[in-house]
C-alpha positions as CSV (number, residue, x, y, z in Angstrom):
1,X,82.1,43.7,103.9
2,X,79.5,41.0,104.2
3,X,76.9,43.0,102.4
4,X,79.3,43.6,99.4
5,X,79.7,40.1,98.9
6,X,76.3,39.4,99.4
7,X,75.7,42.1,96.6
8,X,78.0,40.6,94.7
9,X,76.6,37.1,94.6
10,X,73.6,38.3,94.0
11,X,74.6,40.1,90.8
12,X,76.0,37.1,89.3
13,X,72.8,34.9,90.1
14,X,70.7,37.8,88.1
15,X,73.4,37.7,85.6
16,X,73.3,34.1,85.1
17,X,69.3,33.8,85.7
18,X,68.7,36.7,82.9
19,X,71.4,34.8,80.7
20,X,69.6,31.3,80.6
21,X,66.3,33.1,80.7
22,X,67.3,34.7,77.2
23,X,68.4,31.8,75.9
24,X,65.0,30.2,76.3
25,X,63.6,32.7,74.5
26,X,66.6,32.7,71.4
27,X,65.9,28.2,72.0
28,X,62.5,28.9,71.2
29,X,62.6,32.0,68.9
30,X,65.0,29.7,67.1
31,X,62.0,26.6,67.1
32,X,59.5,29.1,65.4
33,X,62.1,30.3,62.5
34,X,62.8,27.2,62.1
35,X,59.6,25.9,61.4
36,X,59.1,29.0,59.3
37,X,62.0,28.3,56.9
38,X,63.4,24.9,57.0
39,X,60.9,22.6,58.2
40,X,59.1,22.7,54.9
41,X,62.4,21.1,53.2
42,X,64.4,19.3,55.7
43,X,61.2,18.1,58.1
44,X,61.2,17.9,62.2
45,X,64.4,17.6,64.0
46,X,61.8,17.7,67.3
47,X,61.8,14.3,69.6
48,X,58.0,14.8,69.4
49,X,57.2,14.8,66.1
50,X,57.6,12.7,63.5
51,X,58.3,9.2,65.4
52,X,58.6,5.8,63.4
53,X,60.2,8.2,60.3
54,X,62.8,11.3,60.1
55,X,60.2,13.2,58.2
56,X,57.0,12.7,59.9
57,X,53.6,12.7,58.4
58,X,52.5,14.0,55.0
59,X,49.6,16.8,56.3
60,X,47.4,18.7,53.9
61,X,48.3,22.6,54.1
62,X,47.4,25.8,52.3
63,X,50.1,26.5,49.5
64,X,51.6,29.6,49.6
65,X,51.7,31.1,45.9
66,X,53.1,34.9,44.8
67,X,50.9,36.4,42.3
68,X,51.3,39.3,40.6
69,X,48.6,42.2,40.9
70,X,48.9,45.9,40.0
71,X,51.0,47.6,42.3
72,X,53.3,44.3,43.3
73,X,53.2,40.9,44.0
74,X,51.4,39.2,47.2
75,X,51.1,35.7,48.6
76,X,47.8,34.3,49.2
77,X,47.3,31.0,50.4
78,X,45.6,28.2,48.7
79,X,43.3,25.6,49.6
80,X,45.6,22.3,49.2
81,X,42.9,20.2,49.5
82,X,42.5,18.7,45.5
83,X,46.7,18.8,45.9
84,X,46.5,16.5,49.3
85,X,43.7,14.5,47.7
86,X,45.6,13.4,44.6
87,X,48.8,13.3,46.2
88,X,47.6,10.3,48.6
89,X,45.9,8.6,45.9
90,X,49.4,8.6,44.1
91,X,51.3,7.7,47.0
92,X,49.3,4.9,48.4
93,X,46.8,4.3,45.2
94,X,43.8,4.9,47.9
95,X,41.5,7.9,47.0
96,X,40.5,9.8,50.6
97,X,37.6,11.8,50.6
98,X,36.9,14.9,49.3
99,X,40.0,16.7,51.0
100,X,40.3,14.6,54.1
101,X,43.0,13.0,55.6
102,X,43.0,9.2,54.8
103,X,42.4,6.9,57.8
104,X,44.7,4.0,59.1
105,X,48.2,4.6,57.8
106,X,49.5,8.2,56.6
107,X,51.8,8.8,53.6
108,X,55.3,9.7,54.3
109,X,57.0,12.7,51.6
110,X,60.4,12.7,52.6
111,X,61.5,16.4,52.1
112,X,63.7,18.6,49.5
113,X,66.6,18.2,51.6
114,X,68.1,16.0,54.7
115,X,66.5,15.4,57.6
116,X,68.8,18.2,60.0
117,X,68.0,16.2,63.2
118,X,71.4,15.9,65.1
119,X,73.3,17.9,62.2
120,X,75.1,19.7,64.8
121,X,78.8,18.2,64.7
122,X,77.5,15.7,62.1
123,X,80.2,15.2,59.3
124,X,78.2,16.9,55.8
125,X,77.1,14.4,53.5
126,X,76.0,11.4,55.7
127,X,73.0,12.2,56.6
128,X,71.1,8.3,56.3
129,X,68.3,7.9,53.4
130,X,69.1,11.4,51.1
131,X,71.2,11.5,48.1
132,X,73.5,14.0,48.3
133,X,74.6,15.8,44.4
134,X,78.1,15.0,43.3
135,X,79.2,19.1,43.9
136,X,78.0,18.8,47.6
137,X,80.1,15.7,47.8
138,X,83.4,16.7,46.3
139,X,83.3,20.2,48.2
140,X,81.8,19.6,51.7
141,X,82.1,15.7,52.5
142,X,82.9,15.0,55.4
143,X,83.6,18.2,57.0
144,X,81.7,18.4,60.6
145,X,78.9,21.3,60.8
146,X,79.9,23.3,63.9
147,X,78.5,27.2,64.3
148,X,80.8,28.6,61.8
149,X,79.9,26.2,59.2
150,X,76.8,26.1,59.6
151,X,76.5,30.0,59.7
152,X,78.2,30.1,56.2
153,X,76.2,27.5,54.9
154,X,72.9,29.4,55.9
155,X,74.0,33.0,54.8
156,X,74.3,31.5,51.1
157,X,75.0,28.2,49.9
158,X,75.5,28.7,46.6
159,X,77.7,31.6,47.3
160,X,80.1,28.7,49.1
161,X,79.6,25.8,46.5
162,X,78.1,26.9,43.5
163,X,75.4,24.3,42.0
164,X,74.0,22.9,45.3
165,X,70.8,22.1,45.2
166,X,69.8,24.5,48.6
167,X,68.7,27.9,47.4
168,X,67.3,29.2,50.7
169,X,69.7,32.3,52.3
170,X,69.7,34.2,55.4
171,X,71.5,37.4,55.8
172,X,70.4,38.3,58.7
173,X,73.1,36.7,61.7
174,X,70.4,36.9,64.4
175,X,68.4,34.7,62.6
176,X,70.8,32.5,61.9
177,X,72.2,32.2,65.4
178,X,68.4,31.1,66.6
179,X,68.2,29.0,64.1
180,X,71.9,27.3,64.6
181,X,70.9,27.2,68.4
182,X,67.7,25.4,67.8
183,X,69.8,22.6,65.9
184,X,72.5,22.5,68.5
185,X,69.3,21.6,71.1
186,X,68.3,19.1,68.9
187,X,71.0,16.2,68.3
């Protein structure tokens, strides 16, 4: 009798261990895709990034560009260094040098969309500092982004309110779900 019991505690602390150990990995599967896909619009929602602005530093970066060649398209990646250059020098009116960061303060580009930093259970359209379009407002103010919204939101925006001005969509729900858990770990 004792042993059966002891079996069966055992079971549930293996079930419960493996549980929280895969949801590390979807927590941090979830970071990755997130960075992937949304970062470049919507910026950090990590505590270690981006402190003093919701954004976080302007960086240089390769741009990714789809050219066409015989047999198909590709994406190569391009040296953004002329791009970062006169993108500083337009922002603060100080030329760096030749494709170098500037020193003493960085630029800050706020991204396409809002920062998503605590959107979990956030009411849509008051995220502080973006300027939501008038369609976003009239369909979607106010109501809170919970799994389900934001689920529906991700699959296809346009598909939900026609004339936003997010394009990006996921059809696959196991991304989504990572993704959706990374921003629930981030409030």
């Amino acid at each position: 009798m004792c042993s059966k019991t002891a079996g069966a505690a055992l079971f549930v602390v293996l079930t419960v261990a493996m549980s929280v150990k895969a949801e590390d990995s979807d927590l941090a599967a979830g970071e990755r895709l997130y960075i992937a896909q949304c970062k470049i619009c919507h910026g950090s929602v990590s505590p270690s990034e981006g402190r003093g602005h919701a954004y976080g530093p302007l960086r240089p970066r390769p741009l990714r560009l789809a050219l066409g060649q015989s047999g198909g398209s590709t994406l190569v990646d391009v040296p953004a260094d002329p791009i970062w250059s006169s993108t500083i020098t337009a922002r603060n009116g100080v030329s760096p040098a030749a494709g170098a960061p500037p020193s003493g303060p960085i630029a800050f580009a706020p991204p396409f969309g809002p920062n998503l930093r605590g959107v979990y259970g956030r009411p849509a359209g008051t995220a502080n500092g973006y300027e939501y379009s008038a369609v976003f407002l009239k369909n979607l103010a106010g109501m809170e982004w919970n799994d389900a919204a934001l689920d529906v939101w991700i699959t296809n925006p346009q598909a939900w309110v026609a004339g936003v001005y997010m394009f990006y969509k996921q059809p696959d729900p196991e991304i989504r779900r990572k993704i959706i858990l990374y921003l629930k770990a981030n409030p």
